[in-house]
C-alpha positions as CSV (number, residue, x, y, z in Angstrom):
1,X,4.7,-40.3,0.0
2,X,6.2,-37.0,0.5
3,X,10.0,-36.0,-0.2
4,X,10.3,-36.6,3.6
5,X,8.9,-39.8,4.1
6,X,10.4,-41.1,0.9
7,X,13.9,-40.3,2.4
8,X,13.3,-41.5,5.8
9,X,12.3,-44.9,4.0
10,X,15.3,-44.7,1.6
11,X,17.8,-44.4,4.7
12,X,15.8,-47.2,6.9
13,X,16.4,-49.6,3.6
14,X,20.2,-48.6,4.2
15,X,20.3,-49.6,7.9
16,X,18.1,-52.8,7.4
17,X,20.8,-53.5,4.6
18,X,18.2,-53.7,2.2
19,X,20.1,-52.9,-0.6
20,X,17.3,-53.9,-3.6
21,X,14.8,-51.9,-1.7
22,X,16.8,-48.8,-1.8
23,X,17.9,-49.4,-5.3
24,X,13.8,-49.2,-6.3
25,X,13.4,-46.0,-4.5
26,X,16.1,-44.5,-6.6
27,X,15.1,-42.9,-10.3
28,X,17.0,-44.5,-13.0
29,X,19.1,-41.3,-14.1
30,X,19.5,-41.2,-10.6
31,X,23.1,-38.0,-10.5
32,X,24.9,-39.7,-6.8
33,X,27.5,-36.9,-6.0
34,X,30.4,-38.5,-4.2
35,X,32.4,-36.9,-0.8
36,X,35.4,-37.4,-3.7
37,X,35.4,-37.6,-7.4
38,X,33.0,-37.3,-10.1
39,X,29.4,-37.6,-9.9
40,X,27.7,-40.7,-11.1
41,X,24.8,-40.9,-13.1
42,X,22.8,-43.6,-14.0
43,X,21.1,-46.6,-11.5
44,X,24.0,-49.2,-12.8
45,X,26.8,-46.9,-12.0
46,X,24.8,-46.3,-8.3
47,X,24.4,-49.7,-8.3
48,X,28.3,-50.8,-9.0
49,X,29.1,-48.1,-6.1
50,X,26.9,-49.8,-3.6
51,X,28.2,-53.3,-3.9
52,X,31.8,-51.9,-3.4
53,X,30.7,-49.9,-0.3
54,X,29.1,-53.2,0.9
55,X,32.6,-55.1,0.4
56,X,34.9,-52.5,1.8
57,X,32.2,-51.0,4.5
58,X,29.3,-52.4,7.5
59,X,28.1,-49.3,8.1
60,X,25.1,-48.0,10.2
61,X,23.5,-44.7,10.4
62,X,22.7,-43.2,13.7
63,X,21.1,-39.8,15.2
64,X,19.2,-39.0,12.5
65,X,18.0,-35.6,12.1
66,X,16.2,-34.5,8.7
67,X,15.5,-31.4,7.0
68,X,13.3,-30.1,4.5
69,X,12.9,-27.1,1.9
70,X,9.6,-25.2,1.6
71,X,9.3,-27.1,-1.9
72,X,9.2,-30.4,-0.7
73,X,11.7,-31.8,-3.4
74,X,14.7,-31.5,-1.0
75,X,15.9,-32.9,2.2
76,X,19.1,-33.0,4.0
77,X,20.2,-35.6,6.6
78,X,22.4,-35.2,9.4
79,X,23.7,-38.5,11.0
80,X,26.3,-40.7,12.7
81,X,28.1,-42.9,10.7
82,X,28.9,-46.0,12.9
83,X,31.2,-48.2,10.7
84,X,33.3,-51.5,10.3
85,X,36.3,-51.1,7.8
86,X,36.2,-54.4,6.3
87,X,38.3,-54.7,3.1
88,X,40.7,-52.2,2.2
89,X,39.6,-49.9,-0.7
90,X,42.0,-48.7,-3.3
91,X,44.1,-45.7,-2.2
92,X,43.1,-46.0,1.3
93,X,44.4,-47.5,4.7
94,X,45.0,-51.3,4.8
95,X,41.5,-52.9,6.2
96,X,41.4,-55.3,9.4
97,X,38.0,-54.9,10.7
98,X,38.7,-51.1,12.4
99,X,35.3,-49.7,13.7
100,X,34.7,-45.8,13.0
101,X,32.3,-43.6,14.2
102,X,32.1,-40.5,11.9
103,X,29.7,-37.4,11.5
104,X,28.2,-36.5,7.8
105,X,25.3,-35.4,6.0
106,X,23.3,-36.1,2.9
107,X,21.2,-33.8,0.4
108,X,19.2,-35.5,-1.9
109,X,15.7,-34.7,-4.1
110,X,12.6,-36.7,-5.1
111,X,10.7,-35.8,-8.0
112,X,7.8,-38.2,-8.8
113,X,8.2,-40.0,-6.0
114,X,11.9,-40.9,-6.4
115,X,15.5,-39.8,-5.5
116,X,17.0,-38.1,-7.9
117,X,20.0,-37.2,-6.7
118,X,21.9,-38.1,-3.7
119,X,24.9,-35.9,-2.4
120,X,27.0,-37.3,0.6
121,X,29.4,-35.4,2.8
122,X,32.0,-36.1,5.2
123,X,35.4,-35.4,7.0
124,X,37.6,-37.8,4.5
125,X,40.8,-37.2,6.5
126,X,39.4,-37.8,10.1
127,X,38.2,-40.8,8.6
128,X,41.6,-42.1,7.5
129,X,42.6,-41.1,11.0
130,X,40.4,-43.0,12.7
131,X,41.1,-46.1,10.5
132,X,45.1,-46.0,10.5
């Protein structure tokens, strides 16, 4: 599988919730670079952040449009986050089930046929105004 295609799978795992299936595509020193905060390394600390993000967040991805580097170990994905805010996460707005719909993008490599990194990108304060 290319870097393309493995992405593309990676992200339709995300929207078919299959959260064990995108865990397997990741490589275990897997470096996730948060919106906020330090970077995470490791396929337990990834691991740890997913389950949170599936307690706090329903989220679904949307107008997807992919990019590539002549190398073929990068791509970068613009989308629409369409999202439920479903349990309040610490240091944010109170949760009630408030829907979002919220522009990003994502740069992430494969080496050897895994993701190696994962960088996700977003407007955090238009978020917080759409959910307060």
């Amino acid at each position: 599988m290319t870097a393309l295609e493995t992405v593309k799978e990676y992200y339709k795992r995300f929207n078919a919730k299959d959260f064990d299936g995108m865990l397997a595509m990741l490589d275990p020193n897997i470096r996730h670079e948060p919106n906020q905060g330090e970077p995470r390394i490791g396929l337990a600390l990834f691991t740890e952040f997913m389950r949170m993000m599936d307690e706090s967040y329903e989220e679904t991805l949307t107008d997807m449009v992919f990019y590539t580097e002549a190398n073929g170990e990068r791509v970068a994905a613009e989308f629409t986050v369409n999202g439920i805010y479903k349990k309040a996460d610490e240091g944010f707005p109170p949760a009630h089930g408030q829907s979002y719909v919220l522009p990003a993008a994502s740069f992430l490599e494969v080496k050897n046929g895994k993701i190696t990194r994962v960088a996700t990108f977003y407007n955090l304060p238009l978020w917080i105004k759409l959910v307060s």
